[in-house]
MIBAVO-646745 format. One line per field, with one value per atom (N, C-alpha, C, O): residue number from 0; chain; atom name; x, y, z. Coordinates in pm, whole numbers, plus 50000, padded with zeros to 5 digits. Example, Ala and Ser with C-alpha at 12.3 -4.5 7.8 and 13.67 -1.06 7.14 Angstrom:
nr: c(0 / 0 / 0 / 0 / 1 / 1 / 1 / 1)
kette: c(A / A / A / A / A / A / A / A)
atom: c(N / CA / C / O / N / CA / C / O)
c1: c(51319 / 51230 / 51320 / 51424 / 51285 / 51367 / 51290 / 51341)
c2: c(49431 / 49550 / 49670 / 49668 / 49775 / 49894 / 50003 / 50114)
c3: c(50780 / 50780 / 50780 / 50846 / 50708 / 50714 / 50787 / 50804)
END
This chain:
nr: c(0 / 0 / 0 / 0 / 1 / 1 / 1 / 1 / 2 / 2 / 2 / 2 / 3 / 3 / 3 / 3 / 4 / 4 / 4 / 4 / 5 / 5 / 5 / 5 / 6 / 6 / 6 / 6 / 7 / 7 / 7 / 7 / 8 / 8 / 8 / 8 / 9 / 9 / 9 / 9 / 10 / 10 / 10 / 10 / 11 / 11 / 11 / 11 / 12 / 12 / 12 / 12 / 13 / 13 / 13 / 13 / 14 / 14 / 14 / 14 / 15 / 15 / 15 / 15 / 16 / 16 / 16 / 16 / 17 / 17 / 17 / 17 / 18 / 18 / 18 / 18 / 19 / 19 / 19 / 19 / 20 / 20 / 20 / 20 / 21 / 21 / 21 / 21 / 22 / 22 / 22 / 22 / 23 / 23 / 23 / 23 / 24 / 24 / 24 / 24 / 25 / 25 / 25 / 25 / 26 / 26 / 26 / 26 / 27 / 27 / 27 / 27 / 28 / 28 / 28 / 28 / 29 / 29 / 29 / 29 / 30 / 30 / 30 / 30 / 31 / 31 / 31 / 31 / 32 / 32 / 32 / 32 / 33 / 33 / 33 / 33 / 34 / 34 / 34 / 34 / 35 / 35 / 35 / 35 / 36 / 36 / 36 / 36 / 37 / 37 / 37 / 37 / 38 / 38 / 38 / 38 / 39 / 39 / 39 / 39 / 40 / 40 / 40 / 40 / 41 / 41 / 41 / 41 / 42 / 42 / 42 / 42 / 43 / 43 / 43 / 43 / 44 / 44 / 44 / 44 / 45 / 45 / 45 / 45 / 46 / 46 / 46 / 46 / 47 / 47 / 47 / 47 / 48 / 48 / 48 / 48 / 49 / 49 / 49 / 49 / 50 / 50 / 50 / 50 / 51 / 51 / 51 / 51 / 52 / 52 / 52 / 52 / 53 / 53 / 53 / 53 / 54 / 54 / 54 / 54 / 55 / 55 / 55 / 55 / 56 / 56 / 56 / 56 / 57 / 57 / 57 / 57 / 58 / 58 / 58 / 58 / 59 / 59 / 59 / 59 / 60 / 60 / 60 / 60 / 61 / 61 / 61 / 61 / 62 / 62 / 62 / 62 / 63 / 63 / 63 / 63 / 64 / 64 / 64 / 64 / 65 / 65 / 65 / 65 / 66 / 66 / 66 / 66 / 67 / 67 / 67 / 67 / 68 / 68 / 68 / 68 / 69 / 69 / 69 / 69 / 70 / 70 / 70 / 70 / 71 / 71 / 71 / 71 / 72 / 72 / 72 / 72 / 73 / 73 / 73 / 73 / 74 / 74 / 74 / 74 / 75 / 75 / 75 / 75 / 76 / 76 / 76 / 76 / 77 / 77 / 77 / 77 / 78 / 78 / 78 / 78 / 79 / 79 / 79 / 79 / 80 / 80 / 80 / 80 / 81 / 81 / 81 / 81 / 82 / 82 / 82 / 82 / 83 / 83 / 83 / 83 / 84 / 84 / 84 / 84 / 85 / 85 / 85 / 85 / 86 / 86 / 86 / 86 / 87 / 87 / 87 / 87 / 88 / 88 / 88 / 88 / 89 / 89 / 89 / 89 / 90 / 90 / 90 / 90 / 91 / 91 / 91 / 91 / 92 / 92 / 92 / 92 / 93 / 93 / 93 / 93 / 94 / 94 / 94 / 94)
kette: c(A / A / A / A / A / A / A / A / A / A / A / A / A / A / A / A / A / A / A / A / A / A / A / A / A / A / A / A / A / A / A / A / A / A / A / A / A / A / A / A / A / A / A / A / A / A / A / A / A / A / A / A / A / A / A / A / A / A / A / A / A / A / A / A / A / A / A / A / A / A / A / A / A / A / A / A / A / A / A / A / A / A / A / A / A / A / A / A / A / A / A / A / A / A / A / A / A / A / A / A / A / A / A / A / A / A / A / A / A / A / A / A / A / A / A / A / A / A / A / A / A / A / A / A / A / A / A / A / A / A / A / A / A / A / A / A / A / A / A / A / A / A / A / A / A / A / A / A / A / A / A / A / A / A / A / A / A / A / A / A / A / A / A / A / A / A / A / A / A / A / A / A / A / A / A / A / A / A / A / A / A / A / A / A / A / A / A / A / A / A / A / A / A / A / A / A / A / A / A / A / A / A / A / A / A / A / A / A / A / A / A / A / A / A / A / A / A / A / A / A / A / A / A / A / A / A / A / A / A / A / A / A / A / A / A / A / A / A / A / A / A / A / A / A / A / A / A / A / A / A / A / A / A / A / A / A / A / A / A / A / A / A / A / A / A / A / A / A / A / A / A / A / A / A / A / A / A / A / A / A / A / A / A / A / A / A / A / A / A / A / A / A / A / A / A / A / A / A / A / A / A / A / A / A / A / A / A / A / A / A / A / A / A / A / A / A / A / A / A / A / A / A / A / A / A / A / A / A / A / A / A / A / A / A / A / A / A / A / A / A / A / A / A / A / A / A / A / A / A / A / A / A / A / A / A / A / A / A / A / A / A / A / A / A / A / A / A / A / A / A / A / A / A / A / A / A / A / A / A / A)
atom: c(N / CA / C / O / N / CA / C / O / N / CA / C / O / N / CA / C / O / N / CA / C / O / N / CA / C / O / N / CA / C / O / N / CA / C / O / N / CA / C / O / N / CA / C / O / N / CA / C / O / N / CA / C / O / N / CA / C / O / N / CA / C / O / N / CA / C / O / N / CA / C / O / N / CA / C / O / N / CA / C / O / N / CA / C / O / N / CA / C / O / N / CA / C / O / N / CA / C / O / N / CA / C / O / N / CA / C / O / N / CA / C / O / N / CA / C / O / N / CA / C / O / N / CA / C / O / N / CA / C / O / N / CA / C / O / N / CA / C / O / N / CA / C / O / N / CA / C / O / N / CA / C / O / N / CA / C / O / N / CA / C / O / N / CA / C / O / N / CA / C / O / N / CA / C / O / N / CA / C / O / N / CA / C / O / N / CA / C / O / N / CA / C / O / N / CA / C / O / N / CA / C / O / N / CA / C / O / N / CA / C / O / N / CA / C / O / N / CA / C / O / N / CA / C / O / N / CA / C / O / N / CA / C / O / N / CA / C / O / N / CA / C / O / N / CA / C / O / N / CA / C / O / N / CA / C / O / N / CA / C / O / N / CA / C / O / N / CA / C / O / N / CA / C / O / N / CA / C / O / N / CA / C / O / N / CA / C / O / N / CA / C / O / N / CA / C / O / N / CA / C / O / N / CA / C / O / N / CA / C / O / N / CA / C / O / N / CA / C / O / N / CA / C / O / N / CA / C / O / N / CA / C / O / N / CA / C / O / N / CA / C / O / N / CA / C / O / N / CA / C / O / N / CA / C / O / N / CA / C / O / N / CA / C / O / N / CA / C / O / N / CA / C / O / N / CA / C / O / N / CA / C / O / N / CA / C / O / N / CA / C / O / N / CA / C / O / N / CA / C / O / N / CA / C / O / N / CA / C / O / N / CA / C / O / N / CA / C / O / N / CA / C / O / N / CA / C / O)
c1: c(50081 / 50000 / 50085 / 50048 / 50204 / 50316 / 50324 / 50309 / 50347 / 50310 / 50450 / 50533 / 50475 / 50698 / 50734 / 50818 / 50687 / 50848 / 50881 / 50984 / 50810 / 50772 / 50871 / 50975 / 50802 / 50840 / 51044 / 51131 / 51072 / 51214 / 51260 / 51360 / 51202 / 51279 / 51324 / 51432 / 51204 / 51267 / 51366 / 51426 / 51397 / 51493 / 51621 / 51715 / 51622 / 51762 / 51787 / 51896 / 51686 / 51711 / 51786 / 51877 / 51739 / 51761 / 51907 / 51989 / 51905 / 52089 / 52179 / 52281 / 52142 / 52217 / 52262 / 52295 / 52248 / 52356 / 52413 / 52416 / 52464 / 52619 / 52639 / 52742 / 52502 / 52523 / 52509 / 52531 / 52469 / 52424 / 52280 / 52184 / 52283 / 52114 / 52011 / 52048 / 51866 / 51802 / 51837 / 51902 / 51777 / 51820 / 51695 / 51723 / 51562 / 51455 / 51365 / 51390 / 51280 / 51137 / 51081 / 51083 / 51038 / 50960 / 50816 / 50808 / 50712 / 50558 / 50528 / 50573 / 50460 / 50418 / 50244 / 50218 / 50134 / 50007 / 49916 / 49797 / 49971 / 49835 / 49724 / 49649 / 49701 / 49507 / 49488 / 49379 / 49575 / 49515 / 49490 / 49435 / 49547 / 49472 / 49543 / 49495 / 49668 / 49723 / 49675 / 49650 / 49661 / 49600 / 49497 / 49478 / 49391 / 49257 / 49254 / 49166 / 49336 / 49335 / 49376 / 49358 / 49434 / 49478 / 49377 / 49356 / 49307 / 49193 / 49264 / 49260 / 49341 / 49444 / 49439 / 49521 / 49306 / 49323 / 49266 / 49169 / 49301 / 49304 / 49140 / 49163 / 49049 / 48862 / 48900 / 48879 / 48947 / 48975 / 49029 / 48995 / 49093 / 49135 / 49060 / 49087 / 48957 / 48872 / 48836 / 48846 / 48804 / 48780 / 48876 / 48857 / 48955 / 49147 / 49183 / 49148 / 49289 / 49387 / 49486 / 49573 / 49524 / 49587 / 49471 / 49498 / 49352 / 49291 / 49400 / 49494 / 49351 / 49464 / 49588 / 49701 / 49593 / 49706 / 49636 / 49535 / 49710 / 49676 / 49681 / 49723 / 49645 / 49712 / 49831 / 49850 / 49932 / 50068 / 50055 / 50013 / 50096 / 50109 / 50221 / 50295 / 50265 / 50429 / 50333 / 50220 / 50421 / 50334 / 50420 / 50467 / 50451 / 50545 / 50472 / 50355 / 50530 / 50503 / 50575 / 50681 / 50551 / 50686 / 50710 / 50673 / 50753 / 50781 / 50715 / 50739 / 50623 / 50482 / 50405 / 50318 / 50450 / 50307 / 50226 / 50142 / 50260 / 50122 / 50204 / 50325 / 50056 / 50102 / 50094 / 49993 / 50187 / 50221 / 50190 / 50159 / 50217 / 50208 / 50164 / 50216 / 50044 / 50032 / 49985 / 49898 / 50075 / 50011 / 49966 / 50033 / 49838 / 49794 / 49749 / 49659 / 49758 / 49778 / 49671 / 49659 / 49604 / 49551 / 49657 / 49693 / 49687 / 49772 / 49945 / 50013 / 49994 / 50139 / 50285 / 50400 / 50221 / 50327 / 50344 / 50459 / 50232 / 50260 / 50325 / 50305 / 50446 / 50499 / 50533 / 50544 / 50554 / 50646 / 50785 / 50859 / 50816 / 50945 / 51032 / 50991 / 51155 / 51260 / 51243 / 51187 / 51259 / 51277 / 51134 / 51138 / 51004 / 50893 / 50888 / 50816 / 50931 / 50968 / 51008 / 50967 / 51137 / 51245 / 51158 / 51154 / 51118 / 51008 / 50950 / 50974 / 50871 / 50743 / 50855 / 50827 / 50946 / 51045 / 51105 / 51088 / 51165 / 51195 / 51089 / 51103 / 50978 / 50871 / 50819 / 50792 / 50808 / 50807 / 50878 / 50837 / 51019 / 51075 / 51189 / 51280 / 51194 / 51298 / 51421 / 51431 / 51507 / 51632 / 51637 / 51745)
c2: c(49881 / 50000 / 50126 / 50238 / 50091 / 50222 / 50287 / 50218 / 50415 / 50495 / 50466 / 50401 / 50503 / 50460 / 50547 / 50496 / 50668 / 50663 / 50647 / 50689 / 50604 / 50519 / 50420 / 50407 / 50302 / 50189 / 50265 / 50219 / 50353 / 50379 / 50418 / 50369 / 50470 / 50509 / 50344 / 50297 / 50302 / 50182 / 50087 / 50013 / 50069 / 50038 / 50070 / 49992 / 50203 / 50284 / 50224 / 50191 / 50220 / 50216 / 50077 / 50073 / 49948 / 49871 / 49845 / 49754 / 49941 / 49883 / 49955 / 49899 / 50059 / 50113 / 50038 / 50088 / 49907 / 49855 / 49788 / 49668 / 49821 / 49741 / 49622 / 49555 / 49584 / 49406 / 49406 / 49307 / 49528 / 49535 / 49598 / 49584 / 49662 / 49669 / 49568 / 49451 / 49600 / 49498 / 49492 / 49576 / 49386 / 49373 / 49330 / 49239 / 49355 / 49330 / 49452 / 49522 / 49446 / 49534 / 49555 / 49474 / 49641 / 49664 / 49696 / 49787 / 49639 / 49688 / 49819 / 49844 / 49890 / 50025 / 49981 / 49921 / 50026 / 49971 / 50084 / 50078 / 50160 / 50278 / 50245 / 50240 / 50207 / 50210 / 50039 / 49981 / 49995 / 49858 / 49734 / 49630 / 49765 / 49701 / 49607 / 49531 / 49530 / 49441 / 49339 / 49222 / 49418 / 49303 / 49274 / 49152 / 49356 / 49280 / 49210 / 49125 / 49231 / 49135 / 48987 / 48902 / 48963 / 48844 / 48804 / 48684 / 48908 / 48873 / 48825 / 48726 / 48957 / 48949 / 49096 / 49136 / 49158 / 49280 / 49223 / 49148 / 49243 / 49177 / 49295 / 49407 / 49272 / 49347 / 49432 / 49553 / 49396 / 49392 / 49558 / 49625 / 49598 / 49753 / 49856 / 49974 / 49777 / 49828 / 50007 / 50013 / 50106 / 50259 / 50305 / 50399 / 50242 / 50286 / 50335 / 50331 / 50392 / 50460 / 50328 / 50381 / 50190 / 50078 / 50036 / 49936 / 50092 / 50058 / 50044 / 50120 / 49856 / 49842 / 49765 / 49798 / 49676 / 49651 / 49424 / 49365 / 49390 / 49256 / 49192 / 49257 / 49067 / 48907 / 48878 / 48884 / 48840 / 48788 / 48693 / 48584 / 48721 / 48626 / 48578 / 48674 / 48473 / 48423 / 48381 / 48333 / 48416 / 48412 / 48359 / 48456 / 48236 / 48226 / 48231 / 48192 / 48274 / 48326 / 48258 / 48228 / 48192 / 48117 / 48267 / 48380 / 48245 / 48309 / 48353 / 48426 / 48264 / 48274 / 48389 / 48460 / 48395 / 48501 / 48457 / 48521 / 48263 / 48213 / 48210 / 48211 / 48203 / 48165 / 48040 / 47998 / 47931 / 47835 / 47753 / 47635 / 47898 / 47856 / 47982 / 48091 / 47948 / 48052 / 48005 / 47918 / 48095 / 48092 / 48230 / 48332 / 48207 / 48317 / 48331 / 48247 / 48386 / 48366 / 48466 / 48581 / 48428 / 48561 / 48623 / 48740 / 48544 / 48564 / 48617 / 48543 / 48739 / 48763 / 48684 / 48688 / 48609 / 48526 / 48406 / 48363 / 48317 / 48215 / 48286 / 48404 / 48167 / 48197 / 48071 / 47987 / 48054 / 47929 / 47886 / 47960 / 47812 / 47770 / 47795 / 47774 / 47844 / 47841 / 47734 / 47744 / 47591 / 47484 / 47448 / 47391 / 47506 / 47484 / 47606 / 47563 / 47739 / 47818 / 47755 / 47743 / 47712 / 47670 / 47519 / 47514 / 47449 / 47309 / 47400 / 47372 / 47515 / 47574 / 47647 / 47680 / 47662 / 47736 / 47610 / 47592 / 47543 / 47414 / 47378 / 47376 / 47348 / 47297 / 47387 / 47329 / 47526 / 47608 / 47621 / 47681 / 47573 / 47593 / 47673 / 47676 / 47753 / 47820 / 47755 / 47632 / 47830 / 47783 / 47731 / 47704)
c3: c(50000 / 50000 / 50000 / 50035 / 49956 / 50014 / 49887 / 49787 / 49875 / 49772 / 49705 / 49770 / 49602 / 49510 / 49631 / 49706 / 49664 / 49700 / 49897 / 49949 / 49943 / 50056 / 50036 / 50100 / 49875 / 49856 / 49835 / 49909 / 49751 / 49708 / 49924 / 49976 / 49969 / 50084 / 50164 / 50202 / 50166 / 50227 / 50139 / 50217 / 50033 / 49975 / 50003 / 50014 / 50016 / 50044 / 50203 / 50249 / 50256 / 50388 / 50421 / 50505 / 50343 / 50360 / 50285 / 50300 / 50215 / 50134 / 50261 / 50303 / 50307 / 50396 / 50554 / 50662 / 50510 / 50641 / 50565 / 50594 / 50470 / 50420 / 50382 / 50393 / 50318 / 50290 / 50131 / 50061 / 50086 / 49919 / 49893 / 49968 / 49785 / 49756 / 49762 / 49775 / 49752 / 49727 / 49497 / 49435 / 49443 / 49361 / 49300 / 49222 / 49302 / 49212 / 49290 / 49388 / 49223 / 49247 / 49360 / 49453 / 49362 / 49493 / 49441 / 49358 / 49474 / 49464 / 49538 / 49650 / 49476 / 49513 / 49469 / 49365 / 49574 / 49585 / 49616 / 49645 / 49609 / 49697 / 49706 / 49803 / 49547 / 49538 / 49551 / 49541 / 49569 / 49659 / 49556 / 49590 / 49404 / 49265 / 49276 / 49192 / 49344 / 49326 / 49405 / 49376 / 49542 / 49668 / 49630 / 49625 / 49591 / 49527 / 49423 / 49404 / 49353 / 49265 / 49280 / 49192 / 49406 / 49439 / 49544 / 49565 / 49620 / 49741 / 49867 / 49941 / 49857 / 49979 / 50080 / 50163 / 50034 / 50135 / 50274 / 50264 / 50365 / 50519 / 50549 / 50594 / 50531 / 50569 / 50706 / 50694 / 50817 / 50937 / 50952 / 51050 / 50872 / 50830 / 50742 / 50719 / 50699 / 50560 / 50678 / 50801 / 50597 / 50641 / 50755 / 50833 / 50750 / 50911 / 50781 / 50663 / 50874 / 50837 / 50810 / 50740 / 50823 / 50727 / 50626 / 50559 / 50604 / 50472 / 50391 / 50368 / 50325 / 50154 / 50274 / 50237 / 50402 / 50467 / 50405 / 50445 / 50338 / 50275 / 50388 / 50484 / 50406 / 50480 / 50424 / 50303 / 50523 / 50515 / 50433 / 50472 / 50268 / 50181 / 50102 / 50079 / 50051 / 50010 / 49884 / 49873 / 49807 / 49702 / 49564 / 49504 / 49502 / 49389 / 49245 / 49240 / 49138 / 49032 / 48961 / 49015 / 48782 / 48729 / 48614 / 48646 / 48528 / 48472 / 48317 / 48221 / 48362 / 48241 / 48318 / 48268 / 48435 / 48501 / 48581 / 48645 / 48584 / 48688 / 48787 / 48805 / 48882 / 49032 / 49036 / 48980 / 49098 / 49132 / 49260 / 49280 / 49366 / 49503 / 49545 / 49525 / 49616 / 49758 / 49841 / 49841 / 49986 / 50112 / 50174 / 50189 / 50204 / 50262 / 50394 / 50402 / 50499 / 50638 / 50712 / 50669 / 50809 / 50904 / 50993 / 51003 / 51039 / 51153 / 51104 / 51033 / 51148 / 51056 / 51110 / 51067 / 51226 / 51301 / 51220 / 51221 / 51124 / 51064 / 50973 / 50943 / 50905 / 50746 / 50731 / 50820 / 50582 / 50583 / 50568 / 50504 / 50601 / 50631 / 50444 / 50329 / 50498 / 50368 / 50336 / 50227 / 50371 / 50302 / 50194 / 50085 / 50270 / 50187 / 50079 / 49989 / 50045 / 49979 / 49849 / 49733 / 49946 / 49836 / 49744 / 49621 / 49803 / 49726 / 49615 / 49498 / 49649 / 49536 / 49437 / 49322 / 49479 / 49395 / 49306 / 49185 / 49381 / 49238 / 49132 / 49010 / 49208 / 49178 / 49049 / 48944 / 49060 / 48917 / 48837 / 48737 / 48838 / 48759 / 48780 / 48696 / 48909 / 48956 / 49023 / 49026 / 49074 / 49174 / 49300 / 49352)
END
């Protein structure tokens, strides 16, 4: 939901402890067209001030554009494990 340059500040922010840039994209969402489109805006915020704040989702993509794998979560404490990441990631076709 972070407007570009929200999304560009935290970028910088994050190259700035010395480990490297980030090195792909960052989503910029204001108007919320991406999370809905996946049916990932979290209702629970709908008219707040986090209106447009999604469910914690991991989400893999191949390189045709489909999604492969998703997990979508209520709770932001679940995620899934690197090793199950890494499965949906072979599993498409990735590294």
């Amino acid at each position: 939901m972070d407007t570009p340059k929200q999304s560009q500040e935290l970028v910088a922010k994050i190259a700035s402890d010395g480990k490297g840039p980030i090195t792909f994209p960052i989503l910029s969402d204001p108007k919320h067209a991406v999370i809905d489109a996946y049916g990932i805006r979290n209702p629970k915020f709908n008219g707040e001030d986090g209106e447009g704040i999604p469910y914690p989702t991991v989400c893999v993509i191949n390189k045709k554009g489909e999604v492969t794998w998703l997990v979508i979560e209520e709770d932001y404490k679940k995620r899934p494990s690197n090793e199950e990441i890494r499965t949906a990631l072979k599993l498409s076709g990735g590294k």
